[in-house]
N, C-alpha and C positions, 0 to 999 in steps of 0.2 A: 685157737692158740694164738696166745700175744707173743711177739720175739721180737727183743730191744738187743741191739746189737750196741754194745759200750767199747766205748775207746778207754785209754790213760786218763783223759782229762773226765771225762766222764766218772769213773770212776772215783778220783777227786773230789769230783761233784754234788758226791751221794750227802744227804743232808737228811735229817730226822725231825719230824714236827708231828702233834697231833694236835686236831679242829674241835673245838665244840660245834659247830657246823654241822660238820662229816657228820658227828656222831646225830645230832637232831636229825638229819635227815636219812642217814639210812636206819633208826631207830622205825622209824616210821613202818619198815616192813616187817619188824617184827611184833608192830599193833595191827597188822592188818594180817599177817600169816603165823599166829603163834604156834603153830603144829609144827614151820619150820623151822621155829626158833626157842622150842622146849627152853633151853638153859635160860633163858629172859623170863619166862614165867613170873617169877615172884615178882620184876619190874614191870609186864602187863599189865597184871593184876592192878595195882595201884597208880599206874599212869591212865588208864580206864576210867577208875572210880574219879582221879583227880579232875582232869580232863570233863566227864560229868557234870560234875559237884562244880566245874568251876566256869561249865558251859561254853567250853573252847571249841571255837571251829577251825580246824584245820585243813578243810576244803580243797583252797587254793596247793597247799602241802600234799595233797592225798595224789592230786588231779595231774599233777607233778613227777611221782613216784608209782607209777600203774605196778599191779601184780597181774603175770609173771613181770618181775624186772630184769630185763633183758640193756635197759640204757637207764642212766639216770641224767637227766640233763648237765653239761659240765658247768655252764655258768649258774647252777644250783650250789654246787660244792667246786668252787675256783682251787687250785692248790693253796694251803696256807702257805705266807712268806718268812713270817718266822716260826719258831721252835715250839712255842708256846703263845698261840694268837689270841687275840680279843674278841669274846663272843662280840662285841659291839662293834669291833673295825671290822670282824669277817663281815658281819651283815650290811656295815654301808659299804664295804668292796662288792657285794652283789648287788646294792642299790647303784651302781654308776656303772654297771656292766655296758658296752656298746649296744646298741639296739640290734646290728647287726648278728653279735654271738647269741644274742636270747632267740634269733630267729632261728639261727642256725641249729639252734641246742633241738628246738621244739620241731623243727625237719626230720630230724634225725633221731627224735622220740617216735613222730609220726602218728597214726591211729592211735596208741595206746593212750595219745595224752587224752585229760577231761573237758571239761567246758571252759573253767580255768583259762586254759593255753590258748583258746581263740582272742578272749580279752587282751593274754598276754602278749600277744601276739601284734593287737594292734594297738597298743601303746603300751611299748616296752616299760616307758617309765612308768607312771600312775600303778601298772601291774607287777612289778618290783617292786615297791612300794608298800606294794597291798601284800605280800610273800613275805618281803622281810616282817612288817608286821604282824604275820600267820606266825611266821618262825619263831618272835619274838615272844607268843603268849606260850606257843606251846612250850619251849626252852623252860622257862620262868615256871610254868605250872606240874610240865611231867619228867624233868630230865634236871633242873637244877639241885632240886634237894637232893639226889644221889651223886653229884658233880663231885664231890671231895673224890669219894671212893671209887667213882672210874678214873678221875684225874691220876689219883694215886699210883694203880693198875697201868697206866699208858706211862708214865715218866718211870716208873721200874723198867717197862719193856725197852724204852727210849737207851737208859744206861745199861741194859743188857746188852742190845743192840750194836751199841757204840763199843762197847768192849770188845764183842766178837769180831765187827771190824777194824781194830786197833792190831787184835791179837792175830789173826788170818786172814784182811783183805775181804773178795765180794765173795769169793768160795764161801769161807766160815760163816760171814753174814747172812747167806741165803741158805746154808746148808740146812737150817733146822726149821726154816720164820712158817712155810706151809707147804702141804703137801700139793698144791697145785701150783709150787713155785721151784724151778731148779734153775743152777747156773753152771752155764759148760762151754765152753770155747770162748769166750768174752760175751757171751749173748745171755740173756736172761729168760727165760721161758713161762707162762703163767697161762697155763688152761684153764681156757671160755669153752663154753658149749654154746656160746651164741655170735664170736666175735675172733675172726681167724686176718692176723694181718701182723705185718713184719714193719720194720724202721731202725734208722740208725738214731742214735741217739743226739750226735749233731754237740757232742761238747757241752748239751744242756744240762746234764747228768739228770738226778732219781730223786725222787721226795719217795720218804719212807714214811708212811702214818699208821701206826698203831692204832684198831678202833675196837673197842667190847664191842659196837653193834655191828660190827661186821661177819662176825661169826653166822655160821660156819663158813664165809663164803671170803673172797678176796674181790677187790675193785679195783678198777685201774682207770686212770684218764691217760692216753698216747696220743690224742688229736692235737696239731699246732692251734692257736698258738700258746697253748696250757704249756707248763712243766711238766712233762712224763710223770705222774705217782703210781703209788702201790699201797693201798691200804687192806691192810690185814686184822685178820684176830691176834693179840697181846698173849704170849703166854702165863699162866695160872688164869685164863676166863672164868675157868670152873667156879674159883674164888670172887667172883666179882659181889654176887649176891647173899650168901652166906652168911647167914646167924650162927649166935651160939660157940659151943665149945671145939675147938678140934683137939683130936686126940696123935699124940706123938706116939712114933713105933717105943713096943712095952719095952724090949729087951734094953734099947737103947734109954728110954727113961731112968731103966733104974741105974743108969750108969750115970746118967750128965742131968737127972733130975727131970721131973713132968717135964716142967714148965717150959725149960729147959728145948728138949725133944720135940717138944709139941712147936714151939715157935721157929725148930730148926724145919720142921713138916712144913709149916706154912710158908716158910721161903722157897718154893717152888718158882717163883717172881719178886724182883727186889719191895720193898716196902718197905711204908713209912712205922712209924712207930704206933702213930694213935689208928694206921689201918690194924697192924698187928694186934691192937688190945680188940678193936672193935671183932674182928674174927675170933680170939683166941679165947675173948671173956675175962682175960687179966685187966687188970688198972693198968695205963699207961706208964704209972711210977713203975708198976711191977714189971713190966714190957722192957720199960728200958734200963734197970738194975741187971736184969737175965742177960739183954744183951752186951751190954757191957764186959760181961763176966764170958758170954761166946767169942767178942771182942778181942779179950786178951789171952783167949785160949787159940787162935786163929784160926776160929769154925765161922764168924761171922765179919763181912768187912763193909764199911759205911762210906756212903756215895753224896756229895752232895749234888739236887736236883734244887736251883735256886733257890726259896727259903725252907725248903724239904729235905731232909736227912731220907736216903732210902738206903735198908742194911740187905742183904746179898749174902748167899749161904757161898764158902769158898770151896776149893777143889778137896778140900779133908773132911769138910762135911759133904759134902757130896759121895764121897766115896762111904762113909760113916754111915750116913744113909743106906746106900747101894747094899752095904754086908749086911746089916741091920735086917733090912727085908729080905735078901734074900736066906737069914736064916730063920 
């Protein structure tokens, strides 16, 4: 059990960001244990063959990331500093890591690391170097081309997020994010089965990161001198891979039309427009005429996330919903 005890300023402090990093690298355990990450399957599948076909060694990365993972090293995944970081500045921020934290990191991996970490070990830089370069093909070869649609997926949860803590503070924000996550007396609680230790949080406050490959699990970095994070699974995960058509509850169709229904169904998680056509199988034109028309009915209400429109089902579609299924 992790237990982050928050102050006022702390609190303040909570900030929301999600890594192409984070995601390359705990992706990793779901090419190595897909039994424990069934919902990635269909991403396996084709990060495998590409990977292959494109004859990437990701060695140094594997050697990094032992199964069971119990630790993953922190100057592997630094906290991102902004909201929305640059796969390229994250990786030169792990190229100029102190030689010191890269020792530190791989002490406290300990036996599980590879052969890898003895290299890295004695010369931090040349072996940073040679990571960020591992990092850099794999990115490029098995996690770029689906980059829109998890991007998508993380900046929906980002403005979920943010709303919840607008509308109720860290209560409301932690009440639903996971179930290995609660918040009670000012303190934050996050059950490890491998990692039992307490801290104040020191007015540093919380990075909050949303990750699809974090599922089903939660990650946390508490060690000085990082920023405290929490990276979690994004609500609607389920959606992340999904082809094809969804279908809208019937009864409610024939009231507010398919098309209608069915793209109120897939707001489970805010979304952009051209994710909702790619799920839903409408045209994008068709996507966004429907919503428009959700819009000014005020079942549907639209976020901007920098150059991304993301739309959000409101508390009347939700309830609409709610009767809908349960009759």
């Amino acid at each position: 059990m992790l237990e982050l005890a928050f102050s006022t300023e702390d609190v303040l402090r909570i900030r929301f960001a999600f890594s192409p990093l984070w995601e390359a690298v705990v992706s990793v355990r779901a090419l190595r244990h897909p039994a424990d990450r069934a919902l990635h399957l269909p991403w396996i599948r084709r990060a495998r063959r590409a990977l292959f076909a494109a004859r990437v060694d990701i060695g140094p990365l594997l050697d990094l990331v032992p199964t069971p993972t119990h630790y993953i090293p922190d100057f592997l995944t630094p906290p991102p500093t902004t909201p929305v970081p640059d796969f390229a500045a994250e990786l030169a921020a792990v190229r100029a890591i102190a030689p010191a934290e890269v020792r530190a990191g791989l002490q406290r991996l300990g036996t599980a690391a590879g052969p890898f970490a003895a290299r890295l070990a004695d010369d931090p830089a040349s072996g940073l170097a040679e990571l960020a370069d591992t990092v850099t093909a794999y990115w490029e070869v098995a996690l770029a081309p689906d980059w829109p649609r998890v991007r998508g997926l993380l900046e929906g949860e980002i403005a979920y997020r943010a709303r919840r803590l607008a509308e109720g503070g860290a209560y409301l924000l932690f009440g639903d994010l996971h179930e290995r996550v609660s918040f009670a007396d000012d303190r934050l609680y996050v059950r490890h089965t491998h990692w039992h230790t307490s801290r104040s949080l020191d007015g540093s406050g919380l990075v909050l990161v949303p990750s699809v490959f974090a599922w089903p699990s939660v990650y946390t970095i508490s060690q000085r001198p990082w920023q405290p994070t929490l990276l979690y699974p994004p609500r609607g995960i389920a959606t992340v891979w999904e082809t094809g058509t969804a279908a809208g509850p019937e009864a409610l169709g024939a009231v507010l039309g398919r098309a209608r229904a069915r793209l109120l169904a897939e707001l489970v998680a805010p979304a952009s427009t051209t994710e909702l056509a790619r799920r839903t199988g409408l045209t994008p034109g068709a996507v966004s005429q429907q919503l428009t028309l959700l819009r000014s009915a005020g079942l549907v209400a639209a976020h901007r996330a920098g150059r991304v429109v993301l739309y959000a089902r409101t508390e009347t579609a939700d309830a609409l919903l709610a009767v809908s299924a349960s009759r």
